[in-house]
VOBA-807407 format. One record per residue (C-alpha): y, z, x; residue in one letter; residue number from 1. Coordinates in Angstrom, 2 decimals, padded with zeros to 5 digits. Example, Ala and Ser with C-alpha at 12.3 -4.5 7.8 and 13.67 -1.06 7.14 Angstrom:
! residues 2
(node (-004.50 007.80 012.30) "A" 1)
(node (-001.06 007.14 013.67) "S" 2)
This chain:
! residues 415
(node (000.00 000.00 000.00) "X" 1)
(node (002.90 -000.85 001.35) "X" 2)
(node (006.40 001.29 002.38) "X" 3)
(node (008.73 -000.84 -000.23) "X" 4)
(node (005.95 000.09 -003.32) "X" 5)
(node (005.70 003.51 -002.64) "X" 6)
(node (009.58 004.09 -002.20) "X" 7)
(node (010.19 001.73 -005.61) "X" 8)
(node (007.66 004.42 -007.29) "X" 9)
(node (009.41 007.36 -005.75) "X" 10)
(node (012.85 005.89 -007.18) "X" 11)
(node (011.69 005.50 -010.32) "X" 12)
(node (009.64 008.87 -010.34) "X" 13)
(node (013.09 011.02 -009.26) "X" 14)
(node (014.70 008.54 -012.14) "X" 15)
(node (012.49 009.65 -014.95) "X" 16)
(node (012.56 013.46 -014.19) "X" 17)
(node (016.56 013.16 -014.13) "X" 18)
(node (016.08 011.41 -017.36) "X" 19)
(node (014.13 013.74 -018.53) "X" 20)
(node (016.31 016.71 -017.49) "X" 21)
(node (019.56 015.08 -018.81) "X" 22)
(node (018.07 014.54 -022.30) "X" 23)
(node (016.47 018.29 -022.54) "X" 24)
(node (019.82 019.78 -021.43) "X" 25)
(node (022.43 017.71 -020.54) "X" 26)
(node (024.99 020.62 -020.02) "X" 27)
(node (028.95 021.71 -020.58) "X" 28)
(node (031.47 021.28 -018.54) "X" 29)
(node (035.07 022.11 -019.29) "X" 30)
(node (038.14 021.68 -016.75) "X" 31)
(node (041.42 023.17 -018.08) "X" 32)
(node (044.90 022.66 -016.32) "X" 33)
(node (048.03 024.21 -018.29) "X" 34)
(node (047.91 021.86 -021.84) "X" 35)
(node (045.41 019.19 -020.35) "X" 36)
(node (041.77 020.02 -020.98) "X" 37)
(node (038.77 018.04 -019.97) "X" 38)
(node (035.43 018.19 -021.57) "X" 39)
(node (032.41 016.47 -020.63) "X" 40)
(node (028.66 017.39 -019.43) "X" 41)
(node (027.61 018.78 -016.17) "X" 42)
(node (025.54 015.49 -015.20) "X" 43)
(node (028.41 013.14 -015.82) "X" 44)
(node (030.61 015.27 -013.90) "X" 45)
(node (028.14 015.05 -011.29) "X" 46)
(node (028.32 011.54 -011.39) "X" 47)
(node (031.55 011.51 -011.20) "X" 48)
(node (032.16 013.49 -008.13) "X" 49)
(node (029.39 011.45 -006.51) "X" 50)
(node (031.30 008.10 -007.30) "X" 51)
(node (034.48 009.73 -006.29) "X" 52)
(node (032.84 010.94 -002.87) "X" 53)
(node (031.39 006.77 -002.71) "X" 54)
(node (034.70 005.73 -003.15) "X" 55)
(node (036.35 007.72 -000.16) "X" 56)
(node (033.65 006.54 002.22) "X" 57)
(node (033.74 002.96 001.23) "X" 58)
(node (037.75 003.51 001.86) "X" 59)
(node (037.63 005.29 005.35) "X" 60)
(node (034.65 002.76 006.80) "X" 61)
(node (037.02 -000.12 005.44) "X" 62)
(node (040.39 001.72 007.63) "X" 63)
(node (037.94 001.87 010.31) "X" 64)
(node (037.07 -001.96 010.50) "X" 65)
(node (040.90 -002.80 009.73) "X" 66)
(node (041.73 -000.94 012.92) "X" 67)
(node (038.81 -001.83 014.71) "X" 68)
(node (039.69 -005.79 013.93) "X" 69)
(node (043.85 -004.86 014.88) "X" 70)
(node (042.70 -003.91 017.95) "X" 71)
(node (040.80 -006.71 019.08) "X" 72)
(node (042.78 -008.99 017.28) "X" 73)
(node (046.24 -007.63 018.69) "X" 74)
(node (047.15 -008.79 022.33) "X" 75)
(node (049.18 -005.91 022.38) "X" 76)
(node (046.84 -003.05 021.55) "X" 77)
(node (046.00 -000.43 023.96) "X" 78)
(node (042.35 -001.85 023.91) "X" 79)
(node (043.23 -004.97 025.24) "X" 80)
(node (046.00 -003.18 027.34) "X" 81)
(node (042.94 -001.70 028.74) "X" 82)
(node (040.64 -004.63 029.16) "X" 83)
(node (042.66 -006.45 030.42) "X" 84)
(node (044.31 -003.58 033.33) "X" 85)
(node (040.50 -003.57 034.23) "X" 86)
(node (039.77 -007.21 034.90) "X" 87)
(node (043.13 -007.01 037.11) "X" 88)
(node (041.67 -003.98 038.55) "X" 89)
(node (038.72 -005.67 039.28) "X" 90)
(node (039.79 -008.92 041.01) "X" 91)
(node (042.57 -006.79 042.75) "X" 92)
(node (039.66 -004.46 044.64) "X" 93)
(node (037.47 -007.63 045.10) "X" 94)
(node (040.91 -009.61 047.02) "X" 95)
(node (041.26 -006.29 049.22) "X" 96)
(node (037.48 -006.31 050.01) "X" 97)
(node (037.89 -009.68 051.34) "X" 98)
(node (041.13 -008.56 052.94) "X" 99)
(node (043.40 -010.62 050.69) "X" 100)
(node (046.18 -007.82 051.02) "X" 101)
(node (049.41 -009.78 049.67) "X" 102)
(node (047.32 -010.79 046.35) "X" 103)
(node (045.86 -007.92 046.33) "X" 104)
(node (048.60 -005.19 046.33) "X" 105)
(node (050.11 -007.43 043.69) "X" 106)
(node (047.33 -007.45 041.05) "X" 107)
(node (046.19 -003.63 041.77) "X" 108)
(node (049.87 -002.55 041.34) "X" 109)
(node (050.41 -004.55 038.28) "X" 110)
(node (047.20 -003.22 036.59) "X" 111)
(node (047.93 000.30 037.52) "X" 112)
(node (049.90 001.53 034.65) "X" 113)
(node (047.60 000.80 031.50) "X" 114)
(node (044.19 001.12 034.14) "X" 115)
(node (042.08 003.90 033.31) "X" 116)
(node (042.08 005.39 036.93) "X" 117)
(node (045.78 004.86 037.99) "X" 118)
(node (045.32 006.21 041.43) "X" 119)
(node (042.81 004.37 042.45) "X" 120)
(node (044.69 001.07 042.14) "X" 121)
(node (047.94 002.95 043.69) "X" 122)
(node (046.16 004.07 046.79) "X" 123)
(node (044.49 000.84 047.66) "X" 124)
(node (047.47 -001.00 047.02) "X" 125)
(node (049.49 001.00 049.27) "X" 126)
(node (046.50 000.56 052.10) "X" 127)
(node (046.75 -003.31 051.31) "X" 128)
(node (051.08 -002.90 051.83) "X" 129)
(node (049.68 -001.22 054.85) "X" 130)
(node (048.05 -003.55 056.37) "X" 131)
(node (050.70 -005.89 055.82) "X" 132)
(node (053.01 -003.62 057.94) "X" 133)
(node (054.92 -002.95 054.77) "X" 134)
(node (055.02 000.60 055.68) "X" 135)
(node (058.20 001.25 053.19) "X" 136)
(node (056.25 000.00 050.38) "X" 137)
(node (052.83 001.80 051.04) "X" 138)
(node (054.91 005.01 050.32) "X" 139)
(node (056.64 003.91 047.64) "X" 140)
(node (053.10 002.89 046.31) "X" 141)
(node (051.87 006.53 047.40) "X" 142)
(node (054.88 008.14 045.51) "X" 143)
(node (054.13 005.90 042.73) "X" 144)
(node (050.45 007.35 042.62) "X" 145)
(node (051.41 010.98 042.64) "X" 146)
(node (053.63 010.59 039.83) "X" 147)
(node (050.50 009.08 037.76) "X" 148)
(node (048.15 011.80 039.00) "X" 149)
(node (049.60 014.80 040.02) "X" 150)
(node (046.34 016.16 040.46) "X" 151)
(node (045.23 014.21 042.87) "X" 152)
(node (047.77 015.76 045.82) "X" 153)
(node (044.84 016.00 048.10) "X" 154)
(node (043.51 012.25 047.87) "X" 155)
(node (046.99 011.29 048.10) "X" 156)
(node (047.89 013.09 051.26) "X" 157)
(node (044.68 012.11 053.12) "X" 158)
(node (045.66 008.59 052.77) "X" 159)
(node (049.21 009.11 053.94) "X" 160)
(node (048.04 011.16 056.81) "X" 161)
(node (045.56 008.31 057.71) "X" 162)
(node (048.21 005.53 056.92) "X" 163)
(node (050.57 007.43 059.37) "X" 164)
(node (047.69 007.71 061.83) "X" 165)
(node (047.60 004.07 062.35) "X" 166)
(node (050.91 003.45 062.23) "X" 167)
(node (051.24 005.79 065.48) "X" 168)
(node (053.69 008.25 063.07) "X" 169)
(node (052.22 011.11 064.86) "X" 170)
(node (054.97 013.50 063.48) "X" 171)
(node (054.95 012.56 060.52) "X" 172)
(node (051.34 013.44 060.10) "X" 173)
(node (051.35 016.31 061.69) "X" 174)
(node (053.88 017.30 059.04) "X" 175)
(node (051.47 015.71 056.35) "X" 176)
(node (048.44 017.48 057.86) "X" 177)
(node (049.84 020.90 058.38) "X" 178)
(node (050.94 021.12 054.59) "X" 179)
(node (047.81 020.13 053.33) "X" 180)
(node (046.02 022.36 055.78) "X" 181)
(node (047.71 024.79 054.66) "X" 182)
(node (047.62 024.87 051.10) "X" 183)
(node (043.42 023.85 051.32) "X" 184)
(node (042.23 025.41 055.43) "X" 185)
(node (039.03 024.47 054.29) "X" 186)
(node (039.19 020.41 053.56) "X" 187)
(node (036.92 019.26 056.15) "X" 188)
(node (038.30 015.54 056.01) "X" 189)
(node (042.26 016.55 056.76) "X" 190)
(node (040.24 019.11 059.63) "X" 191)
(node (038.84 016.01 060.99) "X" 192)
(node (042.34 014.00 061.01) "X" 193)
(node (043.97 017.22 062.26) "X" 194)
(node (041.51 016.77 065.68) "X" 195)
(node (041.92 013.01 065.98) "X" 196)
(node (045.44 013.38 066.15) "X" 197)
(node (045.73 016.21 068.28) "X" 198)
(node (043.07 014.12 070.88) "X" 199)
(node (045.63 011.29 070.38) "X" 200)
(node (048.82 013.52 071.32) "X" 201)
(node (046.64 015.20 073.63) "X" 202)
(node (047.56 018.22 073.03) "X" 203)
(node (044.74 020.06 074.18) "X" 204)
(node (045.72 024.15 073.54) "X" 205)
(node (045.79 023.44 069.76) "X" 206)
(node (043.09 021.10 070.30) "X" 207)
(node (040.94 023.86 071.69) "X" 208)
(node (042.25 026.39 069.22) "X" 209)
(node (040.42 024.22 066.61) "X" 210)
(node (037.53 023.72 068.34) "X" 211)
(node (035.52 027.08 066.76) "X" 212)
(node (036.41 025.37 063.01) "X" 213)
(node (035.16 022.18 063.51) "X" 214)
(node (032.01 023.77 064.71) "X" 215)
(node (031.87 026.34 062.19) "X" 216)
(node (032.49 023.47 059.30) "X" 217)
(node (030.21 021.18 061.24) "X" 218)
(node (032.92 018.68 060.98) "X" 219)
(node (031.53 016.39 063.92) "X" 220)
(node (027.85 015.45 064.96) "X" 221)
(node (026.60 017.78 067.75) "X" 222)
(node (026.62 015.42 070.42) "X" 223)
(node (030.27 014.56 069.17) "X" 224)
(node (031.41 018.00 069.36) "X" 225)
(node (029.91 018.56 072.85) "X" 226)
(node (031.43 015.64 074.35) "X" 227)
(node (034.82 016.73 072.48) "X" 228)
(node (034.97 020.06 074.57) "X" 229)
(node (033.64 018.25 077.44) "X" 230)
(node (036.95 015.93 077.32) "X" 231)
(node (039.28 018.93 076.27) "X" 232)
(node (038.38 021.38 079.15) "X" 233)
(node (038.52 019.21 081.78) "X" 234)
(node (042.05 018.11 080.50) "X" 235)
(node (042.99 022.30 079.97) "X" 236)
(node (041.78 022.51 083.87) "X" 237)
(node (043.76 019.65 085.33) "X" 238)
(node (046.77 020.99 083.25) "X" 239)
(node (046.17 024.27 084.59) "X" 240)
(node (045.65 022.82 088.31) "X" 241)
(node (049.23 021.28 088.33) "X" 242)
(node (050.90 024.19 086.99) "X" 243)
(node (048.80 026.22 089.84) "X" 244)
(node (051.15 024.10 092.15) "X" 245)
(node (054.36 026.11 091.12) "X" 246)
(node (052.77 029.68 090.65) "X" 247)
(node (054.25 032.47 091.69) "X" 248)
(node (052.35 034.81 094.62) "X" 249)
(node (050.82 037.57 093.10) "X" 250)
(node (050.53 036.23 089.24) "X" 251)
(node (046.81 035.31 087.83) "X" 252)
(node (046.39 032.10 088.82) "X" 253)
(node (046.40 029.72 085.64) "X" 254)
(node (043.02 027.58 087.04) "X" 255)
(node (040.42 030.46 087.24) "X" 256)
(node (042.43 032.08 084.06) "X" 257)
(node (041.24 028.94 082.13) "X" 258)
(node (037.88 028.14 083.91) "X" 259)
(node (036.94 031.89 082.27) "X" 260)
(node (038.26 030.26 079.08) "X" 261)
(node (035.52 027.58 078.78) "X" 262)
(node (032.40 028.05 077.11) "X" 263)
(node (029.53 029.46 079.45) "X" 264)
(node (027.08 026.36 078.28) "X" 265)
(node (030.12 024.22 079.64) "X" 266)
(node (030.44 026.16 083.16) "X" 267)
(node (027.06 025.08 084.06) "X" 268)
(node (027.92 021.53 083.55) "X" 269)
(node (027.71 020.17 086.68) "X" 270)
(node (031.15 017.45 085.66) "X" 271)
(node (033.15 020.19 084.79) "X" 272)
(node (032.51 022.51 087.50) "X" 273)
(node (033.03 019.15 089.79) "X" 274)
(node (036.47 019.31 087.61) "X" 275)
(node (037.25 022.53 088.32) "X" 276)
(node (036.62 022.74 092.22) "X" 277)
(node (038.65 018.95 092.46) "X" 278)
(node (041.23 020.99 091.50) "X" 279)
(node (040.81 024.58 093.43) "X" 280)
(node (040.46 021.62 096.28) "X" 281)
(node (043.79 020.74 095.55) "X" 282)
(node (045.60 024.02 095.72) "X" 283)
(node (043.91 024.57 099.01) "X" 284)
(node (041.67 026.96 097.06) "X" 285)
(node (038.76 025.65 099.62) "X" 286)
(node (036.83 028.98 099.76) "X" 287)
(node (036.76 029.93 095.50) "X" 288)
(node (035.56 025.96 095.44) "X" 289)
(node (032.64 026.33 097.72) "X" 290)
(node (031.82 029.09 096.61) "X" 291)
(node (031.28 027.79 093.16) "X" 292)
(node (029.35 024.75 094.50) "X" 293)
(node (027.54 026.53 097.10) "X" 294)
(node (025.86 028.80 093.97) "X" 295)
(node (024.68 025.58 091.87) "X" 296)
(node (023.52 024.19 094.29) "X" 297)
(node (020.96 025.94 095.31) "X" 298)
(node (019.77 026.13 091.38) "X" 299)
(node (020.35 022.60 090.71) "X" 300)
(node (020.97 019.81 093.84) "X" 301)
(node (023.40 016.83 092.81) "X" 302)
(node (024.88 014.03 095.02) "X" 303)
(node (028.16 014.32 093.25) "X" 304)
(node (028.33 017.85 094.13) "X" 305)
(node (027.33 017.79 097.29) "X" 306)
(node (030.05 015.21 098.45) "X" 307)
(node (032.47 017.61 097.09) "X" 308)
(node (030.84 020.42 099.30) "X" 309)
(node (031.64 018.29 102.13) "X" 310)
(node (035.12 018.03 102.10) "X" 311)
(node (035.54 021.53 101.68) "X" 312)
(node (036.56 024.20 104.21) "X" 313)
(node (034.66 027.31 103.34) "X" 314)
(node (035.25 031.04 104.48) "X" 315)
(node (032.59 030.54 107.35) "X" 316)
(node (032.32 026.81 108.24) "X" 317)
(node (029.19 027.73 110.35) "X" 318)
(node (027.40 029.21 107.30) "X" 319)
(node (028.66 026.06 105.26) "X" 320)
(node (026.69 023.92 107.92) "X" 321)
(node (023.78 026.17 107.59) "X" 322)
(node (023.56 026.34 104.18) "X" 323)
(node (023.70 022.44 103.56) "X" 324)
(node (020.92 021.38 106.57) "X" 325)
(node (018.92 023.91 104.50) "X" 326)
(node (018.55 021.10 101.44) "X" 327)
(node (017.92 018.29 104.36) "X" 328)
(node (013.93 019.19 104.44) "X" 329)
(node (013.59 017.91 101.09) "X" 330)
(node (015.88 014.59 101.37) "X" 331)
(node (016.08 014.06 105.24) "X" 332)
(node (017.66 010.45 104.08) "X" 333)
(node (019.55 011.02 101.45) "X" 334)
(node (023.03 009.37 102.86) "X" 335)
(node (025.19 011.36 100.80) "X" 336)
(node (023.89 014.53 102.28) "X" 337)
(node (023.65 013.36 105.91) "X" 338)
(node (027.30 012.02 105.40) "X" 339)
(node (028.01 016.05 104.09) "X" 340)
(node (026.44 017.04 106.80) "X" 341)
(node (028.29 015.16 109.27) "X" 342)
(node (031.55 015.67 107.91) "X" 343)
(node (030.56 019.97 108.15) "X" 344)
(node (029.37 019.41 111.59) "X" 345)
(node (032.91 017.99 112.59) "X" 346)
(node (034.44 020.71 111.00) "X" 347)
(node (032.64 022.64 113.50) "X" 348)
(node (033.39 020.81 116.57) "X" 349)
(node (029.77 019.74 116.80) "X" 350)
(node (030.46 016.50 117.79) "X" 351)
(node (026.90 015.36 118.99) "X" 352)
(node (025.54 016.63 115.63) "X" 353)
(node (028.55 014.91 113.23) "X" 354)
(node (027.45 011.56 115.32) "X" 355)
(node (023.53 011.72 114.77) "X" 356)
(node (024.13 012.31 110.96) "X" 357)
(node (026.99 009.71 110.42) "X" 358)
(node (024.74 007.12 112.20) "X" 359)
(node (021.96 008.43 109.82) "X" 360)
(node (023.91 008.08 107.13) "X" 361)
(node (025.30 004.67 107.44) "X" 362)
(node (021.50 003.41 108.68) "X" 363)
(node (020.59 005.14 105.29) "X" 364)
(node (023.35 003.22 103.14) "X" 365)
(node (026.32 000.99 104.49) "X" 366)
(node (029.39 003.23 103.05) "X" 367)
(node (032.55 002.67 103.68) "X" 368)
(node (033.57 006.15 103.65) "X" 369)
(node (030.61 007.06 106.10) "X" 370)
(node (032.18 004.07 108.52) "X" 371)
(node (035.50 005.47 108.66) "X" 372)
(node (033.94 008.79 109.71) "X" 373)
(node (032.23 007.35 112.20) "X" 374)
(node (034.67 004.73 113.49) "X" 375)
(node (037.21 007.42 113.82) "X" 376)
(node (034.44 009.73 115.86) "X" 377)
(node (033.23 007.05 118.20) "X" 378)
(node (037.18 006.07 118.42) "X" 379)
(node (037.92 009.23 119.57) "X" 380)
(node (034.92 009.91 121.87) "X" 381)
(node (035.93 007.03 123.61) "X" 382)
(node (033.40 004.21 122.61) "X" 383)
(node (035.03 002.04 122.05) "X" 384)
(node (032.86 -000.78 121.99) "X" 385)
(node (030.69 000.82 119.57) "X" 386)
(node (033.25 002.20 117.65) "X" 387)
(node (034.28 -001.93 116.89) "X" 388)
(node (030.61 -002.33 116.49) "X" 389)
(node (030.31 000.05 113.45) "X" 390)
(node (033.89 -001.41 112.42) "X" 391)
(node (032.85 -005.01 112.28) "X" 392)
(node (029.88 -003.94 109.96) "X" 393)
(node (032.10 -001.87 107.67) "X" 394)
(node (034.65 -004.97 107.63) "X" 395)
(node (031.47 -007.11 106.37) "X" 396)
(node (031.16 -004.60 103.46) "X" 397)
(node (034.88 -005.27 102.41) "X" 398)
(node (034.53 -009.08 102.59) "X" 399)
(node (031.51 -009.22 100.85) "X" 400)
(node (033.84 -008.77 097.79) "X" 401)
(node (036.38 -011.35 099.29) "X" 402)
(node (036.77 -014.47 097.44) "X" 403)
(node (035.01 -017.87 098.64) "X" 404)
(node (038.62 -019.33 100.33) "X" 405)
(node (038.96 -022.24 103.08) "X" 406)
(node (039.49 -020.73 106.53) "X" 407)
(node (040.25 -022.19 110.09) "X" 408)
(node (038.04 -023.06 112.62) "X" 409)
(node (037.46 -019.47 114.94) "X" 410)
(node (039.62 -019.68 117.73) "X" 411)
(node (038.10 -019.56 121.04) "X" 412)
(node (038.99 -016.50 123.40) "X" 413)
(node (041.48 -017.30 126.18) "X" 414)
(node (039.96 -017.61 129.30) "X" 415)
């Protein structure tokens, strides 16, 4: 049996017992208003309401479509307002994706006021003025979005901050920066912008005041962060190296004040501590620096290191010596030790000795450091001949990075 039969007989069943109930009783009902009375029975005033209730809905669905129809039909309705803003909006964003910035500035601005996300059409329009160096109108654009969005004073400073960024407006976002900063510490993005552009104004002490944040907020990658503080201590120690030149006697020297400063992780980095005794080396701090090298390395050898240790003069220049031929047993031809070693031997007078390992050296690897050494020895010891020897081979070296150029035929020697 199908649904249509059985809701036909269902009709018809509720139709009969209403019947039924209308003819056994069909009721009184009596509405009374000052001199106007009304009299009729309850199921026709049923009816009646029902109908009246029919009526209301028929009307309202009918307002409905009328407006529903206006809207579409009317150019001029917000609907289309609407539509339309986000087709503009649309082809706007897909012109700055392709880096169309004139066209697109023009049809993102002109969409923003009837688009349903203002700002978002403000703020890439004032990237695309931007990147058309109209800096003037990429803040206009900017005030233009806060107006729309109040709200959004975060968004809207981030992209004037980075907008001033590239521009090279340091102040001016610094200024932008430290407001936001201040009113939200914790925005990890404007943290971020904060360190870029103290790295780019290099100005390490607030750049190292910031440091603890951005690792606490986890703001860069790890290796990021390390190689951050690698590149901001070594600046803090060569800042604190040239004001070493002008301290007064007596007063904590600014170069070991900030080598405590840095990190213990970072003081057994072999580059910084190479940093650090550069610039003791420079001050004529000789002793403090080999000291300092002379500890790593005997924990941890390094070629770099050791050619520093070379150049130094320590307290006792006979320990120095010592000390180094001590690390020969287990490189006897490693030239930048025997070159070390022959430069510490000099500094002892050992003159024999500071030949054997320059030769060594230079046998080892042809250096031009390790010629001049031993060109100026054999120059002064009065060998001449095989002081021009060891010169003619070091001259080699430099021409070997000569360019290919016509030269005259070699002149014969005047008899």
């Amino acid at each position: 049996m199908s649904k249509s039969y059985l809701a036909v007989l269902a009709v018809l069943l509720v139709a009969a017992l209403l019947g039924m109930a209308v003819a056994e009783d069909p009721g009184y009902l009596l509405i009374a208003w000052r001199n106007v009375s009304l009299e009729t029975s309850v199921w026709v005033g049923l009816a009646f309401l029902l109908a009246l209730w029919l009526t209301l809905s028929l009307l309202r669905a009918l307002v409905r479509l009328l407006n529903a129809s206006g809207r579409k039909i009317n150019p001029w309705s917000r609907h289309n307002r609407q539509r339309r803003a986000h087709q503009v909006t649309t082809r706007g964003l897909l012109e700055f994706a392709e880096g169309h910035w004139k066209t697109a500035q023009r049809l993102l601005h002109r969409a923003a006021p009837a688009a349903d996300q203002p700002l978002i059409n403000y703020l890439a329009a004032a990237r695309a003025a931007h990147e058309q160096g109209d800096y003037a109108g990429a803040d206009e654009l900017l005030r233009e979005a806060y107006e729309s969005t109040p709200k959004a004073e975060v968004a809207i400073a981030v992209t004037q901050a980075q907008l001033q960024l590239a521009r090279g407006q340091y102040e001016q976002a610094l200024a932008t920066l430290t407001r936001l900063r201040k009113r939200y510490p914790k925005h990890v993005f404007a943290l971020k912008l904060m360190s870029r552009l103290y790295l780019r104004l290099q100005d390490w002490e607030r750049l190292e005041a910031l440091l603890p944040e951005l690792r606490k907020q986890k703001v860069l990658p790890a290796d990021d962060l390390q190689q951050l503080e690698r590149e901001v201590y070594k600046a803090l120690l060569q800042q604190a190296g040239e004001r070493g030149k002008h301290q007064a006697p007596g007063d904590m020297h600014p170069l070991t004040s900030c080598w405590q400063r840095v990190p213990k992780g970072l003081r057994q980095d072999q580059d910084m501590l190479a940093v650090y005794c550069v610039q003791l080396r420079l001050l004529g701090l000789d002793t403090l620096a080999e000291e300092a090298l002379r500890a790593e390395l005997r924990q941890n050898y390094s070629d770099h290191l050791m050619h520093l240790y070379g150049l130094l003069e320590g307290a006792d220049p006979q320990r120095q010596l010592a000390t180094a031929e001590k690390w020969l047993s287990a490189q006897p031809h490693n030239p930048v030790l025997l070159l070390a070693l022959g430069r510490l031997s000099l500094r002892n007078q050992l003159w024999g000795k500071a030949r054997e390992y320059l030769e060594a050296s230079f046998h080892s690897k042809k250096d031009i450091q390790t010629c001049a050494e031993l060109v100026r020895l054999l120059d002064q010891l009065g060998e001449v001949a095989a002081s021009q020897q060891v010169l003619r081979q070091g001259f080699e070296l430099m021409a070997g990075d000569l360019p290919a150029l016509p030269l005259p035929q070699r002149a014969l020697p005047a008899e």
